[in-house]
C-alpha positions in Angstrom: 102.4 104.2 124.7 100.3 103.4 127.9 96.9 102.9 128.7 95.0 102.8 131.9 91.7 101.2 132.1 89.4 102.1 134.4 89.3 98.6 136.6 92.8 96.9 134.8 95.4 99.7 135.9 98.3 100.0 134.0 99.4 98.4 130.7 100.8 98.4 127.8 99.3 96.9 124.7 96.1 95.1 125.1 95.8 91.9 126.9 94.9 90.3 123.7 95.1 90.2 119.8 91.4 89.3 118.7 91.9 87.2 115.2 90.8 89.5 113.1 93.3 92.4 113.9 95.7 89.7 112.9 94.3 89.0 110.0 94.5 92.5 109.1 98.1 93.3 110.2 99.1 90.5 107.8 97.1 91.6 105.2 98.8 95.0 105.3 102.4 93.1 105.6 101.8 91.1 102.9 100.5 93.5 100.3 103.4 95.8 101.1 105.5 92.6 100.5 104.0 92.5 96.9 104.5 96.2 96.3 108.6 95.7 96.8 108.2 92.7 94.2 105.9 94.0 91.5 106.8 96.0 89.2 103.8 98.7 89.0 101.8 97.2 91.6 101.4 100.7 93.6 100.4 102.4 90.1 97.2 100.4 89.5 96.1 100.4 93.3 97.1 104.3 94.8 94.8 106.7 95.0 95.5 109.1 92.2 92.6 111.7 92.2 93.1 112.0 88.4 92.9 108.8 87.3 89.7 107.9 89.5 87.7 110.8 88.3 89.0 111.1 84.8 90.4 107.6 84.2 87.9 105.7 85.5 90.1 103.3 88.4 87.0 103.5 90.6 88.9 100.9 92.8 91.7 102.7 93.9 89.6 104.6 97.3 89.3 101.0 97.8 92.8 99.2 97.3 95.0 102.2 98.6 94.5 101.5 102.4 96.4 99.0 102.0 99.5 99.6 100.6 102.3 101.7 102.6 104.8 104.3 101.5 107.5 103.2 103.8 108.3 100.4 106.4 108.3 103.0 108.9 104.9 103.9 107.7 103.7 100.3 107.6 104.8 99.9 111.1 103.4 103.2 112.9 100.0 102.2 111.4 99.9 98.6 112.2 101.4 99.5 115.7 98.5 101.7 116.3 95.9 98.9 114.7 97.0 96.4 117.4 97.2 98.9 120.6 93.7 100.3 120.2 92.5 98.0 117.4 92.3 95.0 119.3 90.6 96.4 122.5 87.8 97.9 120.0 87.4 94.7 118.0 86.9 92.4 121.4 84.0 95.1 122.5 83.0 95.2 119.0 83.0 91.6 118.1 85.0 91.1 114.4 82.6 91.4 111.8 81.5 94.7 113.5 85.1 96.4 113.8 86.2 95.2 110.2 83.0 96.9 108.6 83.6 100.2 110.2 87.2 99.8 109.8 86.6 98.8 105.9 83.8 101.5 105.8 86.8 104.6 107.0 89.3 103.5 105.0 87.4 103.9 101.6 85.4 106.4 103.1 88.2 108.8 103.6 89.8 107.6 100.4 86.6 108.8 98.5 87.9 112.3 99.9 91.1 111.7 99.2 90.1 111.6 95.3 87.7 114.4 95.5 89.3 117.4 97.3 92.1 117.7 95.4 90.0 118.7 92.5 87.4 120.9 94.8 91.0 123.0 95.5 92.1 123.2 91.9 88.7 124.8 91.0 88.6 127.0 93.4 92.0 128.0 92.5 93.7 126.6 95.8 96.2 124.2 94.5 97.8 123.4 90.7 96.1 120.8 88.7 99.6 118.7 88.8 98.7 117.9 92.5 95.9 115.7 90.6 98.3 113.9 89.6 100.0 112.8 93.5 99.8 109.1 94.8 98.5 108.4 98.5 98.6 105.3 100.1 98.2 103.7 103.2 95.4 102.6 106.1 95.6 105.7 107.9 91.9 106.9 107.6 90.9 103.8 108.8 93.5 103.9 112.0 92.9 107.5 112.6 88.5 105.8 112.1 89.5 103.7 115.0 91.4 106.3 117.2 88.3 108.4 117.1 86.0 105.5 118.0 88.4 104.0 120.8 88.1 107.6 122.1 84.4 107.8 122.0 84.1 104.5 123.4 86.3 105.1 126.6 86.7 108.5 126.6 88.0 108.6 130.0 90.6 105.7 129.7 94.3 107.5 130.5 96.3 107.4 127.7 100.6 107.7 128.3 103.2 108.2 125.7 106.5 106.9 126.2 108.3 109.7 124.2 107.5 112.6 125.6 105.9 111.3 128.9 102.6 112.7 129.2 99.3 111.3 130.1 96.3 112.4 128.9 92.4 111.4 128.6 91.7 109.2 125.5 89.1 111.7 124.5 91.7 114.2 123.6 93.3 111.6 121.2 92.8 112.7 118.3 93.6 116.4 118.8 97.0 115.2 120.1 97.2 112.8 116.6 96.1 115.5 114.8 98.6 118.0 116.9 102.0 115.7 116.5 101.6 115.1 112.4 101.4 118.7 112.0 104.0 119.5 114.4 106.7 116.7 114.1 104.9 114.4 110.5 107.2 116.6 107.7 105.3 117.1 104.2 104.6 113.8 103.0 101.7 113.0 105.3 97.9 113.6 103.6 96.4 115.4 105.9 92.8 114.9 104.3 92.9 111.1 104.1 93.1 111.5 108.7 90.3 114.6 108.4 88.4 112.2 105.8 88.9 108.7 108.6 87.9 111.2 111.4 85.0 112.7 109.1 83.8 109.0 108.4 84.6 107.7 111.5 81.6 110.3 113.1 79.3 110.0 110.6 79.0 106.4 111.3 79.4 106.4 114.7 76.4 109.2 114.7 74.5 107.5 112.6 74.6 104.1 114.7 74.1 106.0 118.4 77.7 105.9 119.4 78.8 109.7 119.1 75.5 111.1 120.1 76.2 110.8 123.8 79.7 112.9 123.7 78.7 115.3 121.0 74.4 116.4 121.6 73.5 119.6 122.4 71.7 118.4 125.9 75.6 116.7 126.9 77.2 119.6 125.6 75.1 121.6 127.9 75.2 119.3 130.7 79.4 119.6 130.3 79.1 123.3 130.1 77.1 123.5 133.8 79.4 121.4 135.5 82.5 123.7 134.3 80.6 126.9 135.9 80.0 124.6 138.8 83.7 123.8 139.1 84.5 127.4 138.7 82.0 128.0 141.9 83.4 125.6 143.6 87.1 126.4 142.9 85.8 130.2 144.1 84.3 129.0 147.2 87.3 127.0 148.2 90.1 130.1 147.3 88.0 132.7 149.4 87.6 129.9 152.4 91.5 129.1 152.0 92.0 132.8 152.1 90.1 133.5 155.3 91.8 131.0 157.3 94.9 132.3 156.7 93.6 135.6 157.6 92.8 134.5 161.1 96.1 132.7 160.8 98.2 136.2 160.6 95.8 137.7 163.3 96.6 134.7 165.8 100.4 134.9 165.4 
């Protein structure tokens, strides 16, 4: 995966790894580390929806994000941390990027607990899936995807597999699109809708989001699309009449 700035032309990866992304991808490596060595380790600190609500292990939307299902799974997220992690934590400064970062994760495992049991009541899924394990940080990567994208929403983004560029503020559709498409069952869905969720309350809430997503921009983008259609118009029927007189010359 590429990306083009809009003065540093083409890259990958950032140009650097601010201290406290590091501090987080070992933090990730080590606790999954523990979880191959300790017996029940991953009992106590997924989420189970069941035993938050009815057993009382209030710290599991907090201790999840950080253990990993797989070392494919541990890779892909702490890949993702360090391409767009890094460039948000040098704009952000550390303290700023590991609260929002903190604040997604255990956001979105806060959801993670509670919609499993909003879809057993409603009569949407079997009260055993109360009883299913999630880990890992993706609501906090896909929290930082969505801000990267507010951020520079402009910024071209390129995959290496399959090759296509695309504006960074159609990154999280594309996330969202691949997981579905290509992810298999054992992804959790609601823990990236609950980072994404997260993610835009914040970023609403501190001034970040309001310029992509207000009624007055949404207007404003809606005006220049008819005026691109005009202008599209304009430029067919002129293309048109020259090769009219074209056909008449010869």
């Amino acid at each position: 995966m590429y990306g083009r700035g809009q003065q540093s032309g083409l890259g990958f990866g950032p140009p650097f790894t601010p201290p406290i992304v590091k501090q987080l991808l070992i933090a990730n490596g080590v606790v999954f580390v523990a979880q191959l060595l300790v017996p029940g380790f991953q009992d106590y600190l997924a989420i189970y929806p069941a035993a938050v609500w009815q057993g009382g292990y209030l710290w599991q939307p907090f201790t999840y994000m950080w253990l990993h299902g797989s070392p494919g799974h541990l890779l892909m997220n702490l890949f993702v941390l360090w391409m767009f992690g890094s460039q948000l934590a040098m704009a952000w400064g550390a303290k700023r990027f590991l609260r929002f970062y903190l604040v997604c994760g255990i956001g979105a495992g806060f959801i993670i607990a509670t919609v499993p049991y909003l879809a057993v009541s409603v009569g949407l899924s079997p009260a055993y899936t109360l009883t299913f394990a999630t880990v890992g940080a993706s609501g906090a990567i896909y929290g930082v995807l969505l801000a990267y994208s507010f951020t520079w929403p402009d910024r071209t983004i390129m995959l290496i597999f399959p090759p296509v560029a695309f504006r960074a503020i159609w990154l999280i559709p594309l996330m969202f699109f691949m997981t579905v498409m290509f992810g298999g069952g054992n992804i959790s869905h609601v823990g990236h809708l609950g980072g994404v969720l997260v993610a835009w309350l914040y970023m609403r809430r501190t001034g970040d989001a309001r310029s992509l997503f207000s009624i007055a921009q949404l207007k404003h983008r809606w005006r220049r699309h008819r005026m691109r259609q005009k202008l599209r118009a304009v430029q067919y029927e002129d293309f048109e009449r020259r090769r009219d007189d074209d056909r008449r010359i010869h």
